[in-house]
VOLO-75050 format. One record per atom (N, C-alpha, C): residue in one letter; z, y, x; residue number from 1. Coordinates in steps of 0.05 Angstrom, whole numbers, plus 5000, padded with zeros to 4 digits. Layout:
BEGIN
+------+------+-------+------+------+
| resn |   up | north | east | resi |
+------+------+-------+------+------+
|    A |    Z |     Y |    X |  NUM |
...
+------+------+-------+------+------+
//
This chain:
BEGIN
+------+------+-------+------+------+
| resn |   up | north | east | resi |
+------+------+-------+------+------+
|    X | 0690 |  4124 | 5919 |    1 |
|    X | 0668 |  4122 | 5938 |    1 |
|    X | 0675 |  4138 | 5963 |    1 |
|    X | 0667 |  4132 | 5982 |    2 |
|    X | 0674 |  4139 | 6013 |    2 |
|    X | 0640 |  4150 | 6022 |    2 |
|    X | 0640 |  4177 | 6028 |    3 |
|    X | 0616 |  4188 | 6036 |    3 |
|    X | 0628 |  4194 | 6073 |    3 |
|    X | 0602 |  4182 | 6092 |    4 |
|    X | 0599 |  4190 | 6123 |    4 |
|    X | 0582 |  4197 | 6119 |    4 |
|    X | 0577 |  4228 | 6130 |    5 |
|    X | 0551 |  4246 | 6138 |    5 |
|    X | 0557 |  4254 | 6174 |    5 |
|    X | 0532 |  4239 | 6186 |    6 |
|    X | 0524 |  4251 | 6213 |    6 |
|    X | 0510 |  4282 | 6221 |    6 |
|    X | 0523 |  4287 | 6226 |    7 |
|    X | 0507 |  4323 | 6231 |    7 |
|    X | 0496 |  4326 | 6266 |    7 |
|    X | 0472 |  4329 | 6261 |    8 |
|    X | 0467 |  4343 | 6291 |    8 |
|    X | 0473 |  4375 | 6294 |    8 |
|    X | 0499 |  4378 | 6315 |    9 |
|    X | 0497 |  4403 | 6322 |    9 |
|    X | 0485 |  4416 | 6346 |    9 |
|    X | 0468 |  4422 | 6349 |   10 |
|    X | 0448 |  4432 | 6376 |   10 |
|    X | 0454 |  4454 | 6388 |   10 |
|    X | 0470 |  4432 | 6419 |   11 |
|    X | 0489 |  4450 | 6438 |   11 |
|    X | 0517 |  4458 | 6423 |   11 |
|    X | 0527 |  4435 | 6406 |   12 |
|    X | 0549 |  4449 | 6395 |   12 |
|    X | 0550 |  4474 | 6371 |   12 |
|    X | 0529 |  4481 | 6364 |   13 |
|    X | 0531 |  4504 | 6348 |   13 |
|    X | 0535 |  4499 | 6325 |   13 |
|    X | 0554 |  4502 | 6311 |   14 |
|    X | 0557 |  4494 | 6286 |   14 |
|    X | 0539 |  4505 | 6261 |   14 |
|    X | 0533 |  4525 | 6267 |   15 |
|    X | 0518 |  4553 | 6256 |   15 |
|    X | 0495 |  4540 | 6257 |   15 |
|    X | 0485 |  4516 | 6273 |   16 |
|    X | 0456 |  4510 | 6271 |   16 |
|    X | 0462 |  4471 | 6258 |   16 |
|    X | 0480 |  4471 | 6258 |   17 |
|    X | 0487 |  4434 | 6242 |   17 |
|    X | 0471 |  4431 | 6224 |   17 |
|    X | 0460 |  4406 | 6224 |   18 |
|    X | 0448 |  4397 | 6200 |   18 |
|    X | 0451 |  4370 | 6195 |   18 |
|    X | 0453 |  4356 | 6170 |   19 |
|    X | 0459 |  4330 | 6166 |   19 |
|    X | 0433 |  4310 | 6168 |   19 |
|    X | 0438 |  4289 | 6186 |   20 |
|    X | 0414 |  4273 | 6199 |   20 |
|    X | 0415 |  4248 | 6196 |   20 |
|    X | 0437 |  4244 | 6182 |   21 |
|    X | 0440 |  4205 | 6166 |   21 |
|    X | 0468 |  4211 | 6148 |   21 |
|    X | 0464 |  4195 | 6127 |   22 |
|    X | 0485 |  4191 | 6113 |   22 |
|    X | 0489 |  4162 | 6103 |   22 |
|    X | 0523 |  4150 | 6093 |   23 |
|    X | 0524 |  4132 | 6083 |   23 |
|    X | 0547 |  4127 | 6068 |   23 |
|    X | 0542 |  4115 | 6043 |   24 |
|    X | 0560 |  4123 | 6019 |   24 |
|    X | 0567 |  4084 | 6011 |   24 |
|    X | 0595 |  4085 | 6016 |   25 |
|    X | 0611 |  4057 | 6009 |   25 |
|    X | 0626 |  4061 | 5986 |   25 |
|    X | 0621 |  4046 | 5964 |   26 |
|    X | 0634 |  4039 | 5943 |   26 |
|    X | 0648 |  4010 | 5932 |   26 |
|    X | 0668 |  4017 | 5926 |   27 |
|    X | 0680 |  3987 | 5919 |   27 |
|    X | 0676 |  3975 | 5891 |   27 |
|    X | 0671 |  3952 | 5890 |   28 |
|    X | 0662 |  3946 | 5864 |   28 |
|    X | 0674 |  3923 | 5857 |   28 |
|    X | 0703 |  3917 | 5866 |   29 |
|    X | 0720 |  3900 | 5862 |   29 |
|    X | 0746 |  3901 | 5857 |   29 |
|    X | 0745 |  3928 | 5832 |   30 |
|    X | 0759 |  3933 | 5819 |   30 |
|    X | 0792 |  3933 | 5834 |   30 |
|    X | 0787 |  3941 | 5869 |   31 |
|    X | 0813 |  3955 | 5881 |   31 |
|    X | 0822 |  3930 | 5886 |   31 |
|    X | 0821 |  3899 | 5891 |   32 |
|    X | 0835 |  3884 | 5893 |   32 |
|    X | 0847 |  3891 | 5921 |   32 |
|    X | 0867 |  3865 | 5932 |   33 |
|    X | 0878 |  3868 | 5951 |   33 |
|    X | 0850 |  3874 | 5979 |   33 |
|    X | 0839 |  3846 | 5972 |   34 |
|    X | 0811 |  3852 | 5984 |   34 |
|    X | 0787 |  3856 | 5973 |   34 |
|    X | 0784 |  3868 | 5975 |   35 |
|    X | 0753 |  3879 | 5962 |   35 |
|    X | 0729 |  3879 | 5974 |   35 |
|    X | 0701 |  3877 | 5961 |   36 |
|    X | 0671 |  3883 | 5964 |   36 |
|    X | 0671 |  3914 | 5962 |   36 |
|    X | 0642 |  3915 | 5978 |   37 |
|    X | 0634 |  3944 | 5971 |   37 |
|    X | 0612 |  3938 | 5981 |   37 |
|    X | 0595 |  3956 | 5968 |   38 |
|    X | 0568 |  3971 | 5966 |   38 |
|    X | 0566 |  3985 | 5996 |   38 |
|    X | 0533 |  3988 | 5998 |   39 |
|    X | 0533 |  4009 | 6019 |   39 |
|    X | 0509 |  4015 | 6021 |   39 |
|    X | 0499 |  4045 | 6017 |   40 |
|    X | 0481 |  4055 | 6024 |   40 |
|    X | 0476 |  4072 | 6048 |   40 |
|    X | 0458 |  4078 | 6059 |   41 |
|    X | 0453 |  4092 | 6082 |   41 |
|    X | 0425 |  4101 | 6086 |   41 |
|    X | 0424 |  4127 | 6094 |   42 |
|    X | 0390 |  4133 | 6107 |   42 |
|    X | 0398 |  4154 | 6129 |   42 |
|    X | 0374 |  4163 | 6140 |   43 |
|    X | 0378 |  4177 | 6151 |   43 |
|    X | 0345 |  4185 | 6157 |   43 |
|    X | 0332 |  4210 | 6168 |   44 |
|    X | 0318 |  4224 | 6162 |   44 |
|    X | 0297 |  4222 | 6190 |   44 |
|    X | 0269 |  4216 | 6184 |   45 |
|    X | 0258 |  4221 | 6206 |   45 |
|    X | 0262 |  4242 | 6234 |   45 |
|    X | 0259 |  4236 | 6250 |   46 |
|    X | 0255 |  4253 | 6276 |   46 |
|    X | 0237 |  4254 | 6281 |   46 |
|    X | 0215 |  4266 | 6282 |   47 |
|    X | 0195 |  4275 | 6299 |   47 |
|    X | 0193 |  4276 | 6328 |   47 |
|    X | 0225 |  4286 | 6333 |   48 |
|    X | 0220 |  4288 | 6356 |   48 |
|    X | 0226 |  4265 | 6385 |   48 |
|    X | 0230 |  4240 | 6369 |   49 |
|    X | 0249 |  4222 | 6381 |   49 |
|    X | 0222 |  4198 | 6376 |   49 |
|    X | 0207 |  4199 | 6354 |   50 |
|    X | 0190 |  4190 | 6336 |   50 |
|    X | 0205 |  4171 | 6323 |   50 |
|    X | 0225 |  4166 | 6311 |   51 |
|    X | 0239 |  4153 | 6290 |   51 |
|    X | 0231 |  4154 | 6263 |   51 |
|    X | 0227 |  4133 | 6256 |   52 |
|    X | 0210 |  4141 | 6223 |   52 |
|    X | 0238 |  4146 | 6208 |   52 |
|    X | 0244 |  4155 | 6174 |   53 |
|    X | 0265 |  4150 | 6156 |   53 |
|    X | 0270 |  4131 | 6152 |   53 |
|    X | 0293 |  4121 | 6152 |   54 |
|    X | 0321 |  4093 | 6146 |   54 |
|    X | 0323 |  4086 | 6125 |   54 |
|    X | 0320 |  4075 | 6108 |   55 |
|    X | 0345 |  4068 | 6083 |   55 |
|    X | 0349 |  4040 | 6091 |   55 |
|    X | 0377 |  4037 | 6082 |   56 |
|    X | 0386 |  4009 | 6086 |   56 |
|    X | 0410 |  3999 | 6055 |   56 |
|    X | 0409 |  3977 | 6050 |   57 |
|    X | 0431 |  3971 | 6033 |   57 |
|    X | 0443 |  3950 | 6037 |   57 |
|    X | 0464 |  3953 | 6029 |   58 |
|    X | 0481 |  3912 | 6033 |   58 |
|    X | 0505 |  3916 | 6019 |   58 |
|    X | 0519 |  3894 | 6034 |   59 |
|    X | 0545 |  3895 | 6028 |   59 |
|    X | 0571 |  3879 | 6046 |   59 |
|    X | 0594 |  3897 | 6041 |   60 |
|    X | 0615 |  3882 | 6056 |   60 |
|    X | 0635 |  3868 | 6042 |   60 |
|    X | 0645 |  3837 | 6036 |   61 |
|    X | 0661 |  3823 | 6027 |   61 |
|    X | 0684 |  3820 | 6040 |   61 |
|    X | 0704 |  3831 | 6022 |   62 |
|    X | 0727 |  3814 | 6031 |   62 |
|    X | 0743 |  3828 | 6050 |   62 |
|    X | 0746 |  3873 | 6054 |   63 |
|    X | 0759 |  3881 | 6059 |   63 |
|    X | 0779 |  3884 | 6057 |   63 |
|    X | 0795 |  3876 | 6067 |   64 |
|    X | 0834 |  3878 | 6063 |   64 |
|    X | 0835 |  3913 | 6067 |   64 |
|    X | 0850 |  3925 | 6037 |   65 |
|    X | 0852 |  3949 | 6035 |   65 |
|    X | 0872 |  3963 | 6050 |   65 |
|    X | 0894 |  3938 | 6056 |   66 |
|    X | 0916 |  3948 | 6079 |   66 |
|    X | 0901 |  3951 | 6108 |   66 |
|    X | 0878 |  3947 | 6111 |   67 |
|    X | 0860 |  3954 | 6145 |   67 |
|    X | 0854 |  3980 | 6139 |   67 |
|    X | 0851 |  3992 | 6158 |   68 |
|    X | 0842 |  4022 | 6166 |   68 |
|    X | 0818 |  4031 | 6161 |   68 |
|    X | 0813 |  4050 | 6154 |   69 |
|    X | 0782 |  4062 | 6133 |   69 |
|    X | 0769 |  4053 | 6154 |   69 |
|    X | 0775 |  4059 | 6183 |   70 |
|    X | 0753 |  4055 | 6202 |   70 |
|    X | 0753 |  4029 | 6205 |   70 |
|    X | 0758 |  4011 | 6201 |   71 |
|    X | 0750 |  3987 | 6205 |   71 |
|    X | 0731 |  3983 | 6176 |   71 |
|    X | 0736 |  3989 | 6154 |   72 |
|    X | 0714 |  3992 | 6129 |   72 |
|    X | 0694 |  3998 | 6145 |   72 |
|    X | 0695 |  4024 | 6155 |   73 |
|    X | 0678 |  4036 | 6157 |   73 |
|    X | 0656 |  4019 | 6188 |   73 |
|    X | 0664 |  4007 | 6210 |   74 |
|    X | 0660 |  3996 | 6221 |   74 |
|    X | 0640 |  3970 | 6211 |   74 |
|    X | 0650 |  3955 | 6199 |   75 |
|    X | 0632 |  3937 | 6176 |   75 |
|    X | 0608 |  3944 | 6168 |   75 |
|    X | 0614 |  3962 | 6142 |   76 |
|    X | 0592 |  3976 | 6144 |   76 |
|    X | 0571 |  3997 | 6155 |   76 |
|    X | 0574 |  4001 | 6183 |   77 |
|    X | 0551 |  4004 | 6198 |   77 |
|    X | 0538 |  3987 | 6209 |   77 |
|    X | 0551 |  3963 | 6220 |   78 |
|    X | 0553 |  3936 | 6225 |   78 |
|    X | 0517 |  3931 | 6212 |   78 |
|    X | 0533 |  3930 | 6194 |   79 |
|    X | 0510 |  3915 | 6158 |   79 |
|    X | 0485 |  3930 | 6160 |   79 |
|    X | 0489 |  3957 | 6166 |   80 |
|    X | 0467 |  3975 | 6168 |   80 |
|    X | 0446 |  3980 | 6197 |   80 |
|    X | 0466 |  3971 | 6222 |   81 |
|    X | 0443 |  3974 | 6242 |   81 |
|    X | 0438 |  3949 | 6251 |   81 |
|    X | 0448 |  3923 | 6234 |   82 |
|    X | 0435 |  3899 | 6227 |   82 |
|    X | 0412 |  3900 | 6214 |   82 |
|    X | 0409 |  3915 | 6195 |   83 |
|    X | 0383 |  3920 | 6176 |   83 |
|    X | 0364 |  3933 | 6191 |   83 |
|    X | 0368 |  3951 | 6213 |   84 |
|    X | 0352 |  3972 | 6221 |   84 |
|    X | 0336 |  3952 | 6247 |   84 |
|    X | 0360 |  3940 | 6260 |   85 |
|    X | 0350 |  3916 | 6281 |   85 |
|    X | 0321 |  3903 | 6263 |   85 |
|    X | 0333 |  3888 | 6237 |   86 |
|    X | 0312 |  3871 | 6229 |   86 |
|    X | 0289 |  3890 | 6224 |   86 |
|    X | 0292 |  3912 | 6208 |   87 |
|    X | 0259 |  3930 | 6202 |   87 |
|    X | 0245 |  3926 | 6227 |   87 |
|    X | 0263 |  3947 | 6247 |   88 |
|    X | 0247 |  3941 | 6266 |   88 |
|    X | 0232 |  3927 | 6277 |   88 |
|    X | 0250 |  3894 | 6279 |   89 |
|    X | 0233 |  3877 | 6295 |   89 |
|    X | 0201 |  3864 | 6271 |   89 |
|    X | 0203 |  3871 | 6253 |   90 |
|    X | 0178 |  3875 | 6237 |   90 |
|    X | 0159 |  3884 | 6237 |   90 |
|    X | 0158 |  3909 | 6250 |   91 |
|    X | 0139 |  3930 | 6263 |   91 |
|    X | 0119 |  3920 | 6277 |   91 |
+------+------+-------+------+------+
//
């Protein structure tokens, strides 16, 4: 499993970071050349932005393991502020 955590650091301070979305990709295609994966993601209200809390799920088909995590990883945000587009436009 591949964990991305976003941290807000305010003004840079590390000493004040805190984690403000996360998202966790798993493969469930038993490592083939190309593979599926899972993907979860949330991320946590703001108050101050007025952003309500996220969760999103999906999936990505058909990653060639010889591509670069960041391109995995590219996909699946893809999948996820696809999802966030659609909540939204629900509202």
């Amino acid at each position: 499993m591949i964990r991305v955590t976003v941290e807000h650091r305010p003004n840079g301070n590390c000493a004040h970071a805190r984690e403000i979305a996360r998202m966790e990709i798993g493969n469930i295609a038993d490592h083939a050349a190309a593979s599926d994966y899972e993907i979860s993601a949330s991320n946590e209200a703001d108050p101050r932005s007025g952003q309500a809390a996220f969760v999103a799920s999906g999936m990505t088909v058909r990653h060639r393991r010889e591509d670069s995590i960041w391109m995995l990883v590219a996909k699946a945000v893809d999948r996820v502020a696809a999802s966030w587009v659609a909540a939204s436009a629900e509202k």
